[in-house]
C-alpha positions as CSV (number, residue, x, y, z in Angstrom):
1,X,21.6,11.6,-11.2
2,X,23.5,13.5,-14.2
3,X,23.0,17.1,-15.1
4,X,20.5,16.5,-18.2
5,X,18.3,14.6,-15.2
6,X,18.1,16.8,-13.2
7,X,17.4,19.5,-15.3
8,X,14.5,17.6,-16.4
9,X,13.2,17.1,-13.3
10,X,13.6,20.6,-12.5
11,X,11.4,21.3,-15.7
12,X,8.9,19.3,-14.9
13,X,8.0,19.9,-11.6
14,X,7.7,23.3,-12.7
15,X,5.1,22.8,-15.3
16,X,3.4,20.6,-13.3
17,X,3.7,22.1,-9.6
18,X,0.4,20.8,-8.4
19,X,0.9,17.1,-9.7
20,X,4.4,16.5,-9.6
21,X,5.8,14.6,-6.4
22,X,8.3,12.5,-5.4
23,X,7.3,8.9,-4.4
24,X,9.0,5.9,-2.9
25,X,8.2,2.1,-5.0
26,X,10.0,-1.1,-3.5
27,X,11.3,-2.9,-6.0
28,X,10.2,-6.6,-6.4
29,X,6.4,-5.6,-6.0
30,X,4.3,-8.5,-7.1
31,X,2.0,-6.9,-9.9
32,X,4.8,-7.1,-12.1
33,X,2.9,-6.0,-15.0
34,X,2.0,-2.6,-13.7
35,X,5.5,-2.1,-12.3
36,X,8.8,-1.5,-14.6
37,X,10.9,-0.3,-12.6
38,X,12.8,-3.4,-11.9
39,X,16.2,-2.6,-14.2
40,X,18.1,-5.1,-12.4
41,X,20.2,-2.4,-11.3
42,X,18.6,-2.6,-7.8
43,X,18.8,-5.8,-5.1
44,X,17.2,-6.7,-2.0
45,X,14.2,-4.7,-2.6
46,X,15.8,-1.4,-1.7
47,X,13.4,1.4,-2.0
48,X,14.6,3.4,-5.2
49,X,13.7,7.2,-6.1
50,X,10.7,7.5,-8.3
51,X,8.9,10.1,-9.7
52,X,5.0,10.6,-10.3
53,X,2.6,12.8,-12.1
54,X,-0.9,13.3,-12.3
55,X,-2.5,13.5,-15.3
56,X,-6.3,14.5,-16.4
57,X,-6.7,12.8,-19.9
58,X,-8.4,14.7,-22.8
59,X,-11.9,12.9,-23.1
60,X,-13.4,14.9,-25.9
61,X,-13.0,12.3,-28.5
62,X,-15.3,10.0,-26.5
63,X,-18.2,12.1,-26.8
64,X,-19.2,10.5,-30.3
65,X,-19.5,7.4,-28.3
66,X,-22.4,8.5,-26.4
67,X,-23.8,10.7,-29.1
68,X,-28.0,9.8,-29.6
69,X,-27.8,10.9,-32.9
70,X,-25.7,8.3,-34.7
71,X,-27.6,5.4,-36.1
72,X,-24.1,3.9,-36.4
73,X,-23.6,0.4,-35.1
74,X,-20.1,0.7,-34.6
75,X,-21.3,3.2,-31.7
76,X,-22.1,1.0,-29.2
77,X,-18.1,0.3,-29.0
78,X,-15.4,2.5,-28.0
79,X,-14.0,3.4,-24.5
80,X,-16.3,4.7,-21.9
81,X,-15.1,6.6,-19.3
82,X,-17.3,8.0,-16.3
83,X,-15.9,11.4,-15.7
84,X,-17.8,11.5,-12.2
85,X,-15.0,8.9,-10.9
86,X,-11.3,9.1,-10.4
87,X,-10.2,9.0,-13.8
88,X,-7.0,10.6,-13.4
89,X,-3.5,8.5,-15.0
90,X,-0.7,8.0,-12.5
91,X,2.3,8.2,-14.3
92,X,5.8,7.3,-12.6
93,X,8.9,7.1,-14.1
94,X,12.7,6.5,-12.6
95,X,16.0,7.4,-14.3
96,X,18.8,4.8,-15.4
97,X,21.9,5.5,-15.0
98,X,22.7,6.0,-18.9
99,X,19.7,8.1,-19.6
100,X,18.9,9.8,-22.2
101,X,22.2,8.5,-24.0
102,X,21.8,5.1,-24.2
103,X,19.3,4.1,-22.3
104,X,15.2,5.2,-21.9
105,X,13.4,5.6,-18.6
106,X,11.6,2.9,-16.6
107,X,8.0,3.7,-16.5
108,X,4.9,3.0,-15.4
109,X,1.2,3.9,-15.7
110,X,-2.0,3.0,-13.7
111,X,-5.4,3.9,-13.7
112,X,-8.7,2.7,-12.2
113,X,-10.4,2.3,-15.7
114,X,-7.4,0.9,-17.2
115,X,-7.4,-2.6,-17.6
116,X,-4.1,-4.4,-18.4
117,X,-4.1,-4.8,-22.1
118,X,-5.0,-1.2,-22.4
119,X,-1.4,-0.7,-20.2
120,X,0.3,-2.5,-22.8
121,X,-0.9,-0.7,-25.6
122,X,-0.2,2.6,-23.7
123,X,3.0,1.4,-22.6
124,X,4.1,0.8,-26.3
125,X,3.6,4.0,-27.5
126,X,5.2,5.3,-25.1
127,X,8.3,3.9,-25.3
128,X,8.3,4.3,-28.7
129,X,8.8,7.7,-27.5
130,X,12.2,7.3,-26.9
131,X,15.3,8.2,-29.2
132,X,18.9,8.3,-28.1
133,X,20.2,11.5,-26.5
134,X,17.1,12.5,-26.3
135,X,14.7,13.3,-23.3
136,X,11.6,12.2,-23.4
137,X,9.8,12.9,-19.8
138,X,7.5,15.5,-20.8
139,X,6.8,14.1,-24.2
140,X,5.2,10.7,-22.4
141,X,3.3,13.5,-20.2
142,X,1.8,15.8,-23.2
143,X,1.3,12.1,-25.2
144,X,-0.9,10.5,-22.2
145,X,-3.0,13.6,-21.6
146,X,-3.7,14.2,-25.4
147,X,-3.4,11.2,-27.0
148,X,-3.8,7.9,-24.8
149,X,-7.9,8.1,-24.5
150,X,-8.1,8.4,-28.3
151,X,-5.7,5.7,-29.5
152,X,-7.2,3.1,-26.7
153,X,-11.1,4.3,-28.3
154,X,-9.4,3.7,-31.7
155,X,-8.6,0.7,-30.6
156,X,-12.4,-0.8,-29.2
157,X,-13.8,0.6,-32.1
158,X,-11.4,-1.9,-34.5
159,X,-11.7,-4.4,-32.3
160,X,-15.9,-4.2,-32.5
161,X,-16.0,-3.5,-28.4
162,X,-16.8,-1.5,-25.6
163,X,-15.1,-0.9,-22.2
164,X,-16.3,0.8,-19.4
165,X,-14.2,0.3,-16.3
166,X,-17.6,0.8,-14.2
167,X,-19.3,-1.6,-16.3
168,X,-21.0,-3.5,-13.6
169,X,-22.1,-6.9,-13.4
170,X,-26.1,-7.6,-12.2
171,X,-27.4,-10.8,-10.7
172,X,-30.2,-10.5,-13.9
173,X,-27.4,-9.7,-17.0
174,X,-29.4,-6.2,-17.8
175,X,-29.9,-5.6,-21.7
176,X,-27.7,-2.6,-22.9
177,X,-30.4,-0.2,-23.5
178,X,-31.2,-0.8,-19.4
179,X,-27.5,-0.1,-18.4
180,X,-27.4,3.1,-20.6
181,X,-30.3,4.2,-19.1
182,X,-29.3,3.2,-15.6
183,X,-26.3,5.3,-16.5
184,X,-28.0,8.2,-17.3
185,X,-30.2,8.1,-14.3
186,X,-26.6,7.8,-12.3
187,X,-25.3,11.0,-14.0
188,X,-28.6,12.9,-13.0
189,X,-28.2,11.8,-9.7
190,X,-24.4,13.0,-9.7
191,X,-25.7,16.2,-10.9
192,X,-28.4,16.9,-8.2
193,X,-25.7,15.5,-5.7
194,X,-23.4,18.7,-6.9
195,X,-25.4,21.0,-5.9
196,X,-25.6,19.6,-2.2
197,X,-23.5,18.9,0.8
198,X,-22.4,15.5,0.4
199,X,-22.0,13.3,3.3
200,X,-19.5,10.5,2.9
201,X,-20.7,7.0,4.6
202,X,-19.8,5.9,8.0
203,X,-16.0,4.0,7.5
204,X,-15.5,1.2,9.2
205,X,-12.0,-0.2,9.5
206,X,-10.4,-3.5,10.8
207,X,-7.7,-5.1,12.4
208,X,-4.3,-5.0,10.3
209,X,-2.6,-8.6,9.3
210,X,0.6,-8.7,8.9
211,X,3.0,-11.2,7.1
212,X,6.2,-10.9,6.1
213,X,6.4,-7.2,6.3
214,X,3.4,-7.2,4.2
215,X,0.2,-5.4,5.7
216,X,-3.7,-6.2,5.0
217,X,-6.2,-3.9,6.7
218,X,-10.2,-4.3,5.2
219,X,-12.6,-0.9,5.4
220,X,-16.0,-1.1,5.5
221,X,-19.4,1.1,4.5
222,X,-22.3,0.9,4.2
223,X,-23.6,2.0,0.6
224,X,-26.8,2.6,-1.3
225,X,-25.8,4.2,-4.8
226,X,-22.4,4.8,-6.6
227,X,-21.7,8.1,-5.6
228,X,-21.5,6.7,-2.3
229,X,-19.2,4.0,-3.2
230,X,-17.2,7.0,-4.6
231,X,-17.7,9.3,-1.5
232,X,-16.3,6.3,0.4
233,X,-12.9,5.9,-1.8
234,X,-11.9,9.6,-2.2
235,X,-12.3,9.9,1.6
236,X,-10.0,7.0,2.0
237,X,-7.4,8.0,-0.3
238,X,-7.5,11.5,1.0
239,X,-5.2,9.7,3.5
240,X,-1.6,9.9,2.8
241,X,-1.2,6.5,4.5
242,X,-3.9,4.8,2.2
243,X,-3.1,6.7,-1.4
244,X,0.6,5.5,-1.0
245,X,-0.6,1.8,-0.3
246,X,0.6,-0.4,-3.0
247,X,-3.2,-1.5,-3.7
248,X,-6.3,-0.5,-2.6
249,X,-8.7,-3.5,-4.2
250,X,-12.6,-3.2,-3.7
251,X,-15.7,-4.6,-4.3
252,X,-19.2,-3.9,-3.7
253,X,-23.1,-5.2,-4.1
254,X,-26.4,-3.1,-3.2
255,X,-29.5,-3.7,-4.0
256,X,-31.4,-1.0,-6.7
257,X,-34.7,0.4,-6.3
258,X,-35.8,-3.0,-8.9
259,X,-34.4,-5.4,-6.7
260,X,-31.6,-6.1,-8.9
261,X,-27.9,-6.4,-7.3
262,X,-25.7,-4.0,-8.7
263,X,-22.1,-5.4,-7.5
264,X,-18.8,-4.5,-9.1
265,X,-14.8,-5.0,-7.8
266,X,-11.4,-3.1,-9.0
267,X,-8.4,-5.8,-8.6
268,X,-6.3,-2.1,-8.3
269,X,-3.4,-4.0,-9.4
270,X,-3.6,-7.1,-7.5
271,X,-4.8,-9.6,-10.5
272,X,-7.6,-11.8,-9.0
273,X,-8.4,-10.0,-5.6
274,X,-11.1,-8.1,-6.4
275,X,-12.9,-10.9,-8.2
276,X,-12.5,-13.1,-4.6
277,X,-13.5,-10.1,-2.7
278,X,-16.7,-10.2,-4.8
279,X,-17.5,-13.7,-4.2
280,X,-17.1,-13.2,-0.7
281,X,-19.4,-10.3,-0.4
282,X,-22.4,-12.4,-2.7
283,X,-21.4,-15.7,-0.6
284,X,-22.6,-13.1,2.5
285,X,-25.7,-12.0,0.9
286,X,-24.3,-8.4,1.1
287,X,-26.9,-6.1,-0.6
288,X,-26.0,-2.5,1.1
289,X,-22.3,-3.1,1.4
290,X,-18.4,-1.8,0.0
291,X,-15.1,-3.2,1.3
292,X,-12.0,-2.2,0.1
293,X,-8.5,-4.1,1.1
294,X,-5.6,-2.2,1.3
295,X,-2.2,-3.5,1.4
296,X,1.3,-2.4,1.7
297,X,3.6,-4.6,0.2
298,X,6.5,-5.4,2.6
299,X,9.3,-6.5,0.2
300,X,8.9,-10.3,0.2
301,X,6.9,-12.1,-2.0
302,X,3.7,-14.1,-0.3
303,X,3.1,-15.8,-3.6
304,X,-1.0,-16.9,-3.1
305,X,-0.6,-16.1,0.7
306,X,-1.2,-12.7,-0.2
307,X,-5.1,-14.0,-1.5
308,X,-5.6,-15.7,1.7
309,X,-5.0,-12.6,3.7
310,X,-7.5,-10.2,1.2
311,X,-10.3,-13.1,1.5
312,X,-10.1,-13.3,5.4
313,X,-9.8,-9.6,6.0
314,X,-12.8,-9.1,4.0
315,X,-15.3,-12.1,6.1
316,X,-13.4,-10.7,9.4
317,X,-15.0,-6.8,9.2
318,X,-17.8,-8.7,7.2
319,X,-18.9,-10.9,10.1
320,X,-18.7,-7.9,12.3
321,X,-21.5,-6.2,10.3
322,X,-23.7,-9.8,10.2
323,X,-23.0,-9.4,13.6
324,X,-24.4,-5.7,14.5
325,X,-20.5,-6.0,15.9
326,X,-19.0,-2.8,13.5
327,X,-19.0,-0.5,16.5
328,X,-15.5,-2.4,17.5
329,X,-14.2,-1.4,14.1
330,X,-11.9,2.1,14.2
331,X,-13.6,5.2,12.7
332,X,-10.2,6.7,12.4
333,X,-10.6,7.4,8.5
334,X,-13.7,9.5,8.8
């Protein structure tokens, strides 16, 4: 690392003490369009020094979106983000060797609402960032937290669509005007859940698969509403072990006071895993249930392996509730 480097570094984690940290990636992780940090100036998946902050995104231009008083049509589209959920942007970054002369940083963003073309738009600006000589670090940092949500709204608007990275699927296709009042009734119940003691769900976990160095471990809980979906994931990441997995993919299906499914997954990087997770869940009949998958990537690629692994971790601690059989599951994450 040269002087200018470290220097920024050093600048950095001193404006941004509390979400600043130093993280390990191994190079040659499958979801290849999350991860750019393969400069070819690494081999043999050696674990390389990356960095990572947190960032809280300014949401304010979104509130148009949900504004009652526009007769607009174009305001049923834009970017919807739930504030309620983890909406945070993980921004890592490692240094080449010739930055900032000739050369920009490697980077890399993730979020749970973003999906992947909305990286790629993110990722452009970003590195259009980037001039010679120049650093750039906090510049990407101030850009994502102020700019990204309104340029990816910008974006839905032109486009004449909507996302909402909790938009959730139901067995019945609910009409708009029923989601946005479902959504509603799920912010009201957020806010009466604020003023309470929350009590997170009962985790089950499973036995760990292992191949290749890679490991699969599937959680269980049992769930009624979203909150406790949420309740159930930030206890789990509040695990230092779990948040530094390289995915955490989920799904879930309960059943609403209507008897509608509500069902949902997050792929959490691992394109198509959520989705069979999902299927596996409705194949079961699950109506009260959330399983989330985690894996730590072991270096070597398992190429669809990997697939077979998620899907049979997830019917293993499944058949354990069909079974009234959870109580040989580990409680160790509660």
């Amino acid at each position: 690392m040269n002087e200018e480097q470290e220097n920024e570094i050093l600048a950095i984690s001193s404006i941004y003490p509390d979400n600043f940290s130093e993280v390990e990636v191994i190079i040659g992780d499958e979801d290849e369009e999350n991860n750019n940090f393969d400069d070819g100036q690494d081999s043999n998946n050696e674990y390389s020094k990356t960095y990572q902050v947190i960032i809280t995104p300014n949401t304010s231009c979104l509130d148009e979106n949900n504004s009652s008083d526009s007769n607009d049509d174009n305001n049923n589209n834009g970017l919807i983000i739930d504030t309620s959920y983890d909406y945070f942007i993980y921004f890592k970054f490692k240094y080449t060797k010739e930055y900032p002369s000739t050369e920009p940083p490697l980077i890399s963003i993730k979020a749970t609402w973003l999906q992947k073309s909305d990286q790629s738009i993110l990722l452009s600006h970003l590195e259009d960032l980037w001039n010679q000589n120049e650093l750039v670090i906090f510049q990407m940092i101030s850009w994502l937290q102020e700019e990204s949500v309104q340029i990816l709204n910008n974006h839905y608007k032109s486009t004449k669509k909507f996302s909402h990275y909790h938009s959730k699927k139901s067995s019945n296709n609910q009409p708009q005007q029923q989601q946005q009042q479902q959504q509603q009734s799920n912010q009201n119940n957020n806010n009466n859940y604020s003023n309470t003691k929350e009590k997170v769900p009962t985790i089950y976990t499973g036995q760990s698969v292992s191949e290749k160095k890679s490991k699969f471990q599937a959680h269980l809980a049992i769930v009624h509403s979203e909150r406790e979906v949420q309740l159930v994931l930030n206890q789990l990441l509040s695990f230092k072990k779990i948040y530094d997995a390289t995915h955490n993919m989920y799904a879930y299906r309960f059943q609403l006071e209507n008897g509608e499914i509500n069902e949902y997954y997050n792929d959490d990087g691992e394109d198509g895993a959520g989705d069979k997770m999902l299927f596996t869940l409705s194949k079961n009949q699950a109506k009260e249930i959330l399983v989330v998958c985690t894996r730590w990537f072991g270096g070597i690629l398992l190429g669809g392996r990997r697939y077979v692994h998620i899907v049979n971790t997830t019917k293993d601690i499944l058949n354990l509730y069909n079974t009234n059989s959870l109580s040989q599951c580990s409680l160790e994450y509660n």
